[in-house]
N, CA and C of each residue as an Amber inpcrd file, in Angstrom:
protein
   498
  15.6050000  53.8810000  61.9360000  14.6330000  53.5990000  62.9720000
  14.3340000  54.9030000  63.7010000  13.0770000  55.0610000  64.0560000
  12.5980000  56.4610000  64.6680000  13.0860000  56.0190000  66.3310000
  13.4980000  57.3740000  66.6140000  13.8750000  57.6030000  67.7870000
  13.4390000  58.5690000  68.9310000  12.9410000  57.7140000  70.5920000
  12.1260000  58.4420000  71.3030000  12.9860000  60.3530000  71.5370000
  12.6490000  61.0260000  71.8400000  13.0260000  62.1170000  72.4870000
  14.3110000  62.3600000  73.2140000  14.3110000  61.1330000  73.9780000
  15.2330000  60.9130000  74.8070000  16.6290000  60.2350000  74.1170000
  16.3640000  59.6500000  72.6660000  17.6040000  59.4570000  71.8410000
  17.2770000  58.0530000  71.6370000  16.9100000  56.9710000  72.7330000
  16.5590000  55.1740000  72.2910000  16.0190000  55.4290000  70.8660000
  16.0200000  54.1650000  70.4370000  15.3940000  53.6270000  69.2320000
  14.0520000  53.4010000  69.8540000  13.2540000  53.5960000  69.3240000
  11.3730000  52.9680000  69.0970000  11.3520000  51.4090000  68.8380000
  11.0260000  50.8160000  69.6650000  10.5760000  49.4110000  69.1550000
  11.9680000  48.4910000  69.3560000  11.4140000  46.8800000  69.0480000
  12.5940000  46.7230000  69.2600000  13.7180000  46.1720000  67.9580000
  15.1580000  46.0400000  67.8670000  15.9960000  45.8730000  66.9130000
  15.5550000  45.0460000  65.8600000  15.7960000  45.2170000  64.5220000
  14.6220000  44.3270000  63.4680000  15.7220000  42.7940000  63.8180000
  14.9910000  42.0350000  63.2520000  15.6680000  40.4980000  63.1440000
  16.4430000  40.4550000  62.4240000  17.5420000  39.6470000  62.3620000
  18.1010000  39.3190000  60.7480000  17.8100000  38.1310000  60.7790000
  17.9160000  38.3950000  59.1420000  17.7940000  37.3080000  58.2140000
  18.7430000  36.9680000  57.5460000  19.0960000  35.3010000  57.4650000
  20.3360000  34.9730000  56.7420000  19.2390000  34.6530000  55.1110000
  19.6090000  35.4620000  54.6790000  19.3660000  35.1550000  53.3740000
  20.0250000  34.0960000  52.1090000  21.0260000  33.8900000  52.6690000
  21.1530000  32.4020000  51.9210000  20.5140000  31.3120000  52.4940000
  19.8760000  31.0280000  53.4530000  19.5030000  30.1110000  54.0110000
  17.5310000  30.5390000  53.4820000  17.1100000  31.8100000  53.5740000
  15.7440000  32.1290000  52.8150000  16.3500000  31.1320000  51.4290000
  17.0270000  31.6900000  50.7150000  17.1820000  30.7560000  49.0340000
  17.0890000  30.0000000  49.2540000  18.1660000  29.0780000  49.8320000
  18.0360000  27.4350000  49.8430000  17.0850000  26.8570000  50.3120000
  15.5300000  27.6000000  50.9740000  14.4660000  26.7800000  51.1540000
  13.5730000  27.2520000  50.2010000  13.8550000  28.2820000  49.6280000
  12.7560000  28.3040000  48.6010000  13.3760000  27.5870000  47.0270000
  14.0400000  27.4380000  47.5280000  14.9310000  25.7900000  46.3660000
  13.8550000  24.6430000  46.6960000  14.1590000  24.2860000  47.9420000
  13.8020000  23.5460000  48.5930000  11.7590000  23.0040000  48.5350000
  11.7240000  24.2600000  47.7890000   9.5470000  24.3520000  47.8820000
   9.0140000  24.8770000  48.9000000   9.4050000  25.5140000  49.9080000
   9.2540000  25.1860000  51.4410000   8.0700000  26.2680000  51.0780000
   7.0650000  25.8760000  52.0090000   6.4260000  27.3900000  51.5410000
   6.2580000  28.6580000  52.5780000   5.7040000  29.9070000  52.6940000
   5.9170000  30.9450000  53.2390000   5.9860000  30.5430000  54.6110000
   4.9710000  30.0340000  55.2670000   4.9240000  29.8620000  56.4420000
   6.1490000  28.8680000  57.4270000   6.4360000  27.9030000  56.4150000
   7.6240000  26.9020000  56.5710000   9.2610000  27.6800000  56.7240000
   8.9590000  28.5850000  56.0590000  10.7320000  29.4820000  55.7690000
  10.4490000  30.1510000  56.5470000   9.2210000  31.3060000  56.8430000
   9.4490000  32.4070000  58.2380000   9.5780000  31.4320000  59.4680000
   9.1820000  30.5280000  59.9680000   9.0300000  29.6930000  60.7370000
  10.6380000  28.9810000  61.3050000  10.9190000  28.7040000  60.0400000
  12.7700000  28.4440000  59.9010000  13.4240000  29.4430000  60.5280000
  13.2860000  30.4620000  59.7210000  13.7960000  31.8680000  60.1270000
  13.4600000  33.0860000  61.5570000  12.6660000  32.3070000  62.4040000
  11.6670000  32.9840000  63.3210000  11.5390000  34.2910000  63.4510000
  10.5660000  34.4890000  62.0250000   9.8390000  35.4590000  62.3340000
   9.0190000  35.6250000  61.3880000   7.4750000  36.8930000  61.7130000
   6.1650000  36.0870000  60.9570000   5.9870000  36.4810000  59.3080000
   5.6560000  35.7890000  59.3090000   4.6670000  35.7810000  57.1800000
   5.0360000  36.9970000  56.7570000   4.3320000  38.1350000  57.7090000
   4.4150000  39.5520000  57.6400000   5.7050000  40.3130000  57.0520000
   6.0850000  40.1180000  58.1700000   7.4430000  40.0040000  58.2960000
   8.5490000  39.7260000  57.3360000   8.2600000  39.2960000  57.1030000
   9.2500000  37.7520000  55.4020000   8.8680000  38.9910000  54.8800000
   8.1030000  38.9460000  54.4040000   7.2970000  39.3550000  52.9880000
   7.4840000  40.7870000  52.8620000   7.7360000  41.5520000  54.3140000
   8.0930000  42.6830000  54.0680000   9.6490000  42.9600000  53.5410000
  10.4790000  42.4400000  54.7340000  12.0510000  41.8680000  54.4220000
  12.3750000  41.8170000  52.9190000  11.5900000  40.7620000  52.5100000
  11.8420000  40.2430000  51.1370000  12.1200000  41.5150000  50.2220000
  11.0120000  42.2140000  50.4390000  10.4030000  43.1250000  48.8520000
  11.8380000  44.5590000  49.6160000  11.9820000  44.4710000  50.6250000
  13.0580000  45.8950000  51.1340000  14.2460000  44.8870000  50.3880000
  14.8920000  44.0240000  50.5870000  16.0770000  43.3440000  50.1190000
  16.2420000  43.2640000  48.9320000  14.8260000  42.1050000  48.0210000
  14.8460000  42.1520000  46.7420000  14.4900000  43.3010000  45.8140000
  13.9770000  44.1910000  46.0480000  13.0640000  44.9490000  45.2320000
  12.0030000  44.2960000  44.7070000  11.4970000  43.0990000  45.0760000
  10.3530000  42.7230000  44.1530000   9.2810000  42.3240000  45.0560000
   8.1130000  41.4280000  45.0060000   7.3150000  41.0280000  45.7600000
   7.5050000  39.8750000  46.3820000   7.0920000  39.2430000  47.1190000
   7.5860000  37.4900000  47.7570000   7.1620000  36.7140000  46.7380000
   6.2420000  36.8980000  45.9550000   5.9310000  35.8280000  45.2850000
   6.7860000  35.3830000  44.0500000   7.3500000  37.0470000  43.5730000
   8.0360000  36.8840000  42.1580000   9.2060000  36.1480000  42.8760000
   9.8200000  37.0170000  44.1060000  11.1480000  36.2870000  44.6850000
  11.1240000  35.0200000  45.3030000  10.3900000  34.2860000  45.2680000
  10.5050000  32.8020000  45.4660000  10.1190000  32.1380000  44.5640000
   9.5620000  32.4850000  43.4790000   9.4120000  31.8560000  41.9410000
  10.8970000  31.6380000  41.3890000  11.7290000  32.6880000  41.7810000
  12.7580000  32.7680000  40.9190000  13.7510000  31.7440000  41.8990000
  13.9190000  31.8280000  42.7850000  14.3410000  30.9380000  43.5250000
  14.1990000  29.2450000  43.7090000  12.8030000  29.3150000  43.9570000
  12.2310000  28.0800000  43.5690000  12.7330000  27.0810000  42.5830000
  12.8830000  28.0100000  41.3660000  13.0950000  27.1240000  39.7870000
  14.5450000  26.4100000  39.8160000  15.3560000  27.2650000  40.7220000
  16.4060000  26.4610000  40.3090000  16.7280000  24.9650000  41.3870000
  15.2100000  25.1680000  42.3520000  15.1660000  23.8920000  42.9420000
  15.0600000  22.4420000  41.8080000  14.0490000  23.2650000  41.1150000
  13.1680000  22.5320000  40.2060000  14.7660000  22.0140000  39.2050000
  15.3170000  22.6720000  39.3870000  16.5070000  21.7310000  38.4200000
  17.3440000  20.7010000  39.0380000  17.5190000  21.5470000  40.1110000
  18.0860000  19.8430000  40.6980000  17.1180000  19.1470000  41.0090000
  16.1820000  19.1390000  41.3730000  15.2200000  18.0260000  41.4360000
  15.3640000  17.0620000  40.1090000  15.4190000  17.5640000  38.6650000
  14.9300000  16.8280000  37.5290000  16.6180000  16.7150000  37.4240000
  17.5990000  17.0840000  37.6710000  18.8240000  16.3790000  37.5720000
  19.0140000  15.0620000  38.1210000  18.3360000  15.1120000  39.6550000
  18.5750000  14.1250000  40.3780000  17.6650000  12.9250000  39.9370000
  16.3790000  13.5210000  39.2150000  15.5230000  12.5300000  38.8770000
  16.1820000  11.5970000  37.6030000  16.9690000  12.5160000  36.5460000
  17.6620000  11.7680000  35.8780000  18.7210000  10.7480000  36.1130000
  19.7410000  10.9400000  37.0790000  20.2030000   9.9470000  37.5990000
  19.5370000   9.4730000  38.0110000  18.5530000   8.8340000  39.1730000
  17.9150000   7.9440000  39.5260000  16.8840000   7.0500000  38.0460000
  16.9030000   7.8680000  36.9040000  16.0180000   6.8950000  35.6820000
  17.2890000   5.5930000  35.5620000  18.2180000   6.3130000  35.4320000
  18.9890000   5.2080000  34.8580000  19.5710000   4.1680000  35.3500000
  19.0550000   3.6940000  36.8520000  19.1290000   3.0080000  37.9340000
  17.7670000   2.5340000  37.9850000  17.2010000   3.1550000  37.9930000
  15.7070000   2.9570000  38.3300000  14.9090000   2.7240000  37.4170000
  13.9100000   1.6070000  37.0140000  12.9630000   1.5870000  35.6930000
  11.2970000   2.2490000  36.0830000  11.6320000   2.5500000  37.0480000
  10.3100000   2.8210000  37.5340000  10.2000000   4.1170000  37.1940000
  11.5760000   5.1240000  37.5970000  11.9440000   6.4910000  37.2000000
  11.7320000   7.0650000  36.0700000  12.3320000   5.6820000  34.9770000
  12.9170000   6.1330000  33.6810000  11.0870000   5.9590000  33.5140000
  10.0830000   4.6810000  33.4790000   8.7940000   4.9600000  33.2610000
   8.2790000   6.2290000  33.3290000   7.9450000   6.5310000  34.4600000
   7.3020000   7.7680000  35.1140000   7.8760000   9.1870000  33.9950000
   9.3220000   8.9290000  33.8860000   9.5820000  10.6520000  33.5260000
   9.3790000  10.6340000  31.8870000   9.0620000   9.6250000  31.4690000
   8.7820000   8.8330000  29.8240000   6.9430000   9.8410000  30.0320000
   6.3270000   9.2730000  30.9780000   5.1230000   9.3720000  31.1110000
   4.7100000  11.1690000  30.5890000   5.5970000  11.3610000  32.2640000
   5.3070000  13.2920000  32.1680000   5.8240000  14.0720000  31.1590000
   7.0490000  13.8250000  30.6230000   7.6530000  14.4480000  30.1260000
   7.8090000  14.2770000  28.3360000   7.5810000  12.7800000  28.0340000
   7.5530000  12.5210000  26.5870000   6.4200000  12.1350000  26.0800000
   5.0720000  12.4800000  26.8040000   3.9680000  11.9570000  26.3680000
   3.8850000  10.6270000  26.3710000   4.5520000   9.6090000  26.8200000
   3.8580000   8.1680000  26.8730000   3.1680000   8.0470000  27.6520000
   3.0400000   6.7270000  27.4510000   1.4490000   6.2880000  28.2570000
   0.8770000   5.0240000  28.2260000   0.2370000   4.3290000  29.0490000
   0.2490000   2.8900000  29.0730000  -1.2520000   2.8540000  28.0290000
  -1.0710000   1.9190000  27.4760000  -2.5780000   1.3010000  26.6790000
  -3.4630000   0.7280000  27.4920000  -4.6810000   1.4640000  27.3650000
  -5.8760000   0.5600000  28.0260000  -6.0780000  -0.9130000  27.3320000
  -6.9120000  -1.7530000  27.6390000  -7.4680000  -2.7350000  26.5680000
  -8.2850000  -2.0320000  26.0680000  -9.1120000  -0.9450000  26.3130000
  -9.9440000  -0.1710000  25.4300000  -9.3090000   0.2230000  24.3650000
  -8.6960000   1.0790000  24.4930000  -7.1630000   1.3310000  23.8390000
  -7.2700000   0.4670000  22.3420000  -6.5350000  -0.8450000  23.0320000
  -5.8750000  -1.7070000  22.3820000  -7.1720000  -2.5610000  20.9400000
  -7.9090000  -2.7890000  22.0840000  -9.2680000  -3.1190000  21.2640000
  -9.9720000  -2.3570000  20.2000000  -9.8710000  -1.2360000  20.1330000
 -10.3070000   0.1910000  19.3900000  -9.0600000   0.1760000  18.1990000
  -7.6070000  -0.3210000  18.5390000  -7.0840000  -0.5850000  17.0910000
  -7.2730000  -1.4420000  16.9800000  -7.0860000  -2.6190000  17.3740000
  -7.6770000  -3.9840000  16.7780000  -9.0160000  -4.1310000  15.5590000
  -9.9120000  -3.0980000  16.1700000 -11.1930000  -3.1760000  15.6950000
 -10.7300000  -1.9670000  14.0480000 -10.0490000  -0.8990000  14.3980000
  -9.7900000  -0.2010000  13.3280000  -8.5980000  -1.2900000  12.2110000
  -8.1940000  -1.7850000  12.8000000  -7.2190000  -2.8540000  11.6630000
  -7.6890000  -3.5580000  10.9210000  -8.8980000  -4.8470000  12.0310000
  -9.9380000  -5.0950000  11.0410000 -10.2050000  -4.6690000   9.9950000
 -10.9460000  -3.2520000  10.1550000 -11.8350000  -2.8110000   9.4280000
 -10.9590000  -2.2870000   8.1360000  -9.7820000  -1.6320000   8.4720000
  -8.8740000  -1.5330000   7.5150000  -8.4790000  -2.4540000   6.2720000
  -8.1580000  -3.6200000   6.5960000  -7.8670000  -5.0820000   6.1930000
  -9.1220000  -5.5550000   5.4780000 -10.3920000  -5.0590000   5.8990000
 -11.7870000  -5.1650000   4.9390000 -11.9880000  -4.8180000   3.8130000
 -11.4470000  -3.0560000   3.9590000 -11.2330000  -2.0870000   3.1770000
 -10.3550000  -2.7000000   2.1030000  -9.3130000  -2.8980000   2.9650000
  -8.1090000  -3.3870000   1.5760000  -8.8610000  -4.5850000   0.6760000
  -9.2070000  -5.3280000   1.1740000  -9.2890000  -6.6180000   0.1550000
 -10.3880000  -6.1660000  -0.4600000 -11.3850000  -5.6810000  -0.1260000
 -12.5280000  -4.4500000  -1.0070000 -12.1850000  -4.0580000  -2.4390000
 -10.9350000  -3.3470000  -2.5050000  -9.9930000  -2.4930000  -3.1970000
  -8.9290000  -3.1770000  -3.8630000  -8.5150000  -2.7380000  -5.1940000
  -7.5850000  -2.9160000  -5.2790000  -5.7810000  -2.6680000  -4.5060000
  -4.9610000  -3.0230000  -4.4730000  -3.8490000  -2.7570000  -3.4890000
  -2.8940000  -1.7950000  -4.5140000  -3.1540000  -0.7420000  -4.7940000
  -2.6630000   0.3040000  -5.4400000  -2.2380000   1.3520000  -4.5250000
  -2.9770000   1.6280000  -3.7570000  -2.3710000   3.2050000  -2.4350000
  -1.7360000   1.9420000  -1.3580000  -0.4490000   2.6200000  -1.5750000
   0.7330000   2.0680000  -0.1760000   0.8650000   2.7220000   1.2820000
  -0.1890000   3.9670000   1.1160000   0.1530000   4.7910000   2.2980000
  -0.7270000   4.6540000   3.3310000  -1.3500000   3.4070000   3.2570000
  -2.0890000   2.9680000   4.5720000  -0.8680000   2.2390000   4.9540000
  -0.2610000   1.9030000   4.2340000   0.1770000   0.8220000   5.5340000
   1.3920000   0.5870000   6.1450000   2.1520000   2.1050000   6.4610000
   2.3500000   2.7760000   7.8370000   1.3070000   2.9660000   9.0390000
   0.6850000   3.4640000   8.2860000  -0.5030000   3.5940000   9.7990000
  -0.5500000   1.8850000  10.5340000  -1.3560000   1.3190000   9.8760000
  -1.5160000  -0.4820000   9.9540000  -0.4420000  -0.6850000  10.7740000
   1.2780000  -0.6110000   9.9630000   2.1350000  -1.5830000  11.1800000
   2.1260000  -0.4150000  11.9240000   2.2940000   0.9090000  12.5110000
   2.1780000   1.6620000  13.8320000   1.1070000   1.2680000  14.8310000
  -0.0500000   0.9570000  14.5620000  -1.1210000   0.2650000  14.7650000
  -0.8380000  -0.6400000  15.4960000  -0.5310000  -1.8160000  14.9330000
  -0.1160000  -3.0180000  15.5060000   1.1780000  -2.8050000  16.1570000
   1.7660000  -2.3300000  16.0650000   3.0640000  -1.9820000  16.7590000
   2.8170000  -1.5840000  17.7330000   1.7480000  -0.8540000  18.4870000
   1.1990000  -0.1510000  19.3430000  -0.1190000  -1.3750000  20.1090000
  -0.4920000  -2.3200000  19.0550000  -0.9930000  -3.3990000  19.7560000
  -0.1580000  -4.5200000  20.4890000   1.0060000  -4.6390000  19.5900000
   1.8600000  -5.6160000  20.2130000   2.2700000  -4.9530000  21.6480000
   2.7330000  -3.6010000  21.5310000   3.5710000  -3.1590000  22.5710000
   2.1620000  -3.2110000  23.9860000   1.2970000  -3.1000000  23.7530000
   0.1460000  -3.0470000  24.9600000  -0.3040000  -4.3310000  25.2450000
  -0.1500000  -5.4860000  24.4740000  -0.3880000  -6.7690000  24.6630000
   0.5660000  -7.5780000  25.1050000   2.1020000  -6.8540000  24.9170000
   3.5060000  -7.6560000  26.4120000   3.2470000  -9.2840000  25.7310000
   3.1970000  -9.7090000  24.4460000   3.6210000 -11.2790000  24.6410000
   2.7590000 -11.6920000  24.8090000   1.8050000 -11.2800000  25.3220000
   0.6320000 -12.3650000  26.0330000  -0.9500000 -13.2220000  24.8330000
  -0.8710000 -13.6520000  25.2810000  -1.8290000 -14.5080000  24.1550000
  -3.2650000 -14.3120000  24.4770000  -4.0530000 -13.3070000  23.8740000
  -5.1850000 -13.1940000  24.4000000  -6.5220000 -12.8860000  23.2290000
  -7.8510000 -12.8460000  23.8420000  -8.9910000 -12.3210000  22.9080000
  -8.6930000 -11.5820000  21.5700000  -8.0290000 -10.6590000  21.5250000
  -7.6650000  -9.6990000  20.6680000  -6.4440000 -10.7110000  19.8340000
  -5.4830000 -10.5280000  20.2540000  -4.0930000 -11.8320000  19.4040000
  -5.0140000 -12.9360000  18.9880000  -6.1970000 -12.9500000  19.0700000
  -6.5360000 -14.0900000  18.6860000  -7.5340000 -13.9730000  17.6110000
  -8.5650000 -12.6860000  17.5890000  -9.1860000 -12.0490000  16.0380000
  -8.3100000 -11.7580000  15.0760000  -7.2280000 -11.3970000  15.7600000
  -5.9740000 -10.9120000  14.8070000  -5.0320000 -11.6720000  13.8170000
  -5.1790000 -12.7500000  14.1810000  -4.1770000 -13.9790000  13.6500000
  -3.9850000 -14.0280000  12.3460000  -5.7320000 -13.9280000  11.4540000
  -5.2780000 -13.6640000  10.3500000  -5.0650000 -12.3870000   9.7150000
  -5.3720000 -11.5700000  10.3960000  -5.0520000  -9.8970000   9.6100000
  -3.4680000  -9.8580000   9.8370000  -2.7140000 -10.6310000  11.2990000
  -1.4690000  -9.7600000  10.7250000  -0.4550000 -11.0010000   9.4670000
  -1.7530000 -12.0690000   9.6230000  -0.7340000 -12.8740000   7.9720000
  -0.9870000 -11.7500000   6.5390000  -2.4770000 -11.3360000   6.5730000
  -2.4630000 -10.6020000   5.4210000  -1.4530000  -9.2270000   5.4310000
  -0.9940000  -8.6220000   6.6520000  -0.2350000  -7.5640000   6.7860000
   1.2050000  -7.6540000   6.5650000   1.7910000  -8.7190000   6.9810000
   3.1120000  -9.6510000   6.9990000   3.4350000  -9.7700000   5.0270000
   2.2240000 -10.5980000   4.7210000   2.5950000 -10.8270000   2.9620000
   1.3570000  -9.9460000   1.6500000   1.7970000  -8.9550000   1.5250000
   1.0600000  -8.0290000   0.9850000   0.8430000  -8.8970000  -0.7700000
């Protein structure tokens, strides 16, 4: 710190910062204004702190920080799936590509099964490799139709007898 003539320091003593407590909110998501705010003192400030402490910029140093929020978050989210069906839905959704069936959806294979099942009786029944697709198809109709007895289960009735006994 530069010093007047007279020997004082210039300005007044810098702040400290508990820097484990900076980490654990940028675990936390908190964002810039939320942690200097914690820490009282401004944006400026942080950001200068930061890059003299870390060597890097605020942004890289709370990225890196950040992430390992991001793990306990999806730890904790995992325990809560297996309690929770709503959890286990949701992280099925983001994370494994599922996804609920529209009736658009559902109707659009219906209508391709049909047309499939047209095809076949058209043809002789010599190529077997349609019909994987067919039961995934319907497998994917049953699973969006939950049991329920409706418009579609009901064009269908006889395509899945012809699918059932080849």
């Amino acid at each position: 710190m530069a010093r007047k003539p007279t020997g004082n320091p210039v300005g007044r003593p810098e702040k400290e910062i508990n820097w484990n407590e900076f980490e654990k909110l940028c675990e936390l998501q908190c964002t810039q204004s939320e942690i200097a705010s914690f820490l009282h003192v401004s944006k400026d400030t942080l950001s200068d702190r930061v890059g003299e402490r870390y060597g890097e910029d605020y942004s890289t140093t709370y990225k890196k920080y950040s992430e390992s929020g991001k793990c306990s978050l999806r730890r904790t989210q995992f325990k809560l799936s297996q309690k929770n069906t709503s959890m286990a839905i949701w992280l099925g959704k983001q994370w494994l590509s599922q996804k609920d069936h529209s009736k658009e959806d559902i109707q659009d294979i219906a209508k391709d099964l049909r047309n499939a099942i047209r095809e076949s009786e058209e043809r002789p029944r010599t190529d077997e490799a349609e019909r994987p697709l067919l039961e995934t198809q319907q497998s994917i109709l049953d699973q969006g139709l939950s049991g329920k007895e409706n418009q579609v289960q009901g064009q269908l009735g006889a395509a899945r007898a012809l699918l059932s006994n080849p």
